[in-house]
N, C-alpha and C positions, 0 to 999 in steps of 0.2 A: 861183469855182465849185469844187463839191466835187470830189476823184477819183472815177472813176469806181466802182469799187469801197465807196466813202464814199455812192455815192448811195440805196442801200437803206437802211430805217432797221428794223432788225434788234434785238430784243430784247439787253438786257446779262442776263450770267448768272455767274452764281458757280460753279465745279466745288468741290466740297471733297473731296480728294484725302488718304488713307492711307498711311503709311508700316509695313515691320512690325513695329513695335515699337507702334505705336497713335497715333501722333503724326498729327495732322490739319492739312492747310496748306488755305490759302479761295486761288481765282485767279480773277479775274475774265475773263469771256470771251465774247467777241462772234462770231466763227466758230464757229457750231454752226447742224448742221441736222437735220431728219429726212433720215433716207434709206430707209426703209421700214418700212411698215405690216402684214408678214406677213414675217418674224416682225419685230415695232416693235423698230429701230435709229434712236442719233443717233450724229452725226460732231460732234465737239467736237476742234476746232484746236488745239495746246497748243504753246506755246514749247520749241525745244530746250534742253536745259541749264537750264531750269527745277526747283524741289523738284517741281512738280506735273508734271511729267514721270517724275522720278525716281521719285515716289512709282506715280506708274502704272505703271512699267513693273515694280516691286514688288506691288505690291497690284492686284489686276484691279476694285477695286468702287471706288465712286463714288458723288456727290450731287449732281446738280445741278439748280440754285437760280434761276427766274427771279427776278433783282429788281424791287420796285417805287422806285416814286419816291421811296418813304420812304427806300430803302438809298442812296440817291445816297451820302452825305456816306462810304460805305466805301470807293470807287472809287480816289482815292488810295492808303489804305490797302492795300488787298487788291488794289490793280494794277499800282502805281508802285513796292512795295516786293518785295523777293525774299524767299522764303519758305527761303532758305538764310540771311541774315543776320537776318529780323525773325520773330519768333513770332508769327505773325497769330492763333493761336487764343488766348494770353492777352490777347492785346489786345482779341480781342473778349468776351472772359471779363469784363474787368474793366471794360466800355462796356455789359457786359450786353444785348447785340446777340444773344446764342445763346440757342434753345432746343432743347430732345430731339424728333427725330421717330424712331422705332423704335429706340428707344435711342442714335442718333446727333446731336453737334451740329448745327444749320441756324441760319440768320439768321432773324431775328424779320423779319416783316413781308414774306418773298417771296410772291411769287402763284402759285407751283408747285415742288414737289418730285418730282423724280425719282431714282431707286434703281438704278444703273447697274453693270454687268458687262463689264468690256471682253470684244469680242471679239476687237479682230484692230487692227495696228497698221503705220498706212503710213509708210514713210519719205520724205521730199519731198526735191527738191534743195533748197528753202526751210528758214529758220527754222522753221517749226512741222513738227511730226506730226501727219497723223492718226488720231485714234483714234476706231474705231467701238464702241461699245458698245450691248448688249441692254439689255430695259429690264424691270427687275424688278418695279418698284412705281412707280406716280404717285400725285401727288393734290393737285387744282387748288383753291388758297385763293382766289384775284378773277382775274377776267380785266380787269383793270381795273388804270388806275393803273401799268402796266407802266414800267420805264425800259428807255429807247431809247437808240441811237447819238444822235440830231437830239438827243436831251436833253443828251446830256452836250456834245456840242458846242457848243448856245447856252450854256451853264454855264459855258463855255471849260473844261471839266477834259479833255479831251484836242483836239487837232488845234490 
């Protein structure tokens, strides 16, 4: 049986996160939620001592990217690896996985983009932060086809 915590089956998402110099790292990330709709906030969970930490707590904007099922085969890449030792954006440069939404990279093939602002930043006695951010711009590609936690777990790529 799964933990309980494992038993929701909750959208995977990519944050792509800025540092200030312009350097862009991809995280993939499953704690995220709406928390409200006047004025529209998400909480997106992020590992301490992570680049994509770092980067946020540098940089207040953000992208993030529900994946679909075509992004699976990134998950490894953009989850397993740390974005302090591996350059996640040449790699997706040179797999030709990226393209521009508002003059920023995004992954080919998600089913939503969103244009994020942090606002405010909680500290946990836990491994992750988190972080609330405003929401500047959306714009939904399929509501279909989404990847799931339950996906990648029958895949065996994580648990």
């Amino acid at each position: 049986m799964k933990r309980v915590w494992n038993i929701p089956n909750p959208a995977i998402y990519c944050l792509s996160s800025f540092d200030v110099k312009g350097g862009q790292n991809f995280n993939i990330c499953s704690y995220v939620s709406v928390v409200s709709l006047k004025p529209k906030l998400y909480m997106v969970a992020i590992e301490q001592n992570s680049k994509t930490h770092s980067n946020l707590i540098e940089n207040p904007f953000s992208i993030l990217q529900i994946l679909s099922l075509n992004n699976i085969s990134l998950i490894k890449k953009l989850g397993k690896k740390s974005g302090w030792k591996y350059d996640k954006l040449s790699a997706l440069k040179k797999q030709n996985i990226l393209q521009l939404w508002n003059g920023k990279n995004i992954i080919k093939n998600s089913c939503g983009i969103i244009f994020l602002k942090k606002n405010k930043e909680i500290k946990t006695t836990g491994d992750h932060t988190l972080f609330i951010f405003e929401i500047l711009k959306s714009t939904t590609i399929n509501e279909n086809n989404i990847l799931t936690l339950n996906k990648l777990i029958e895949e065996k790529i994580i648990l």
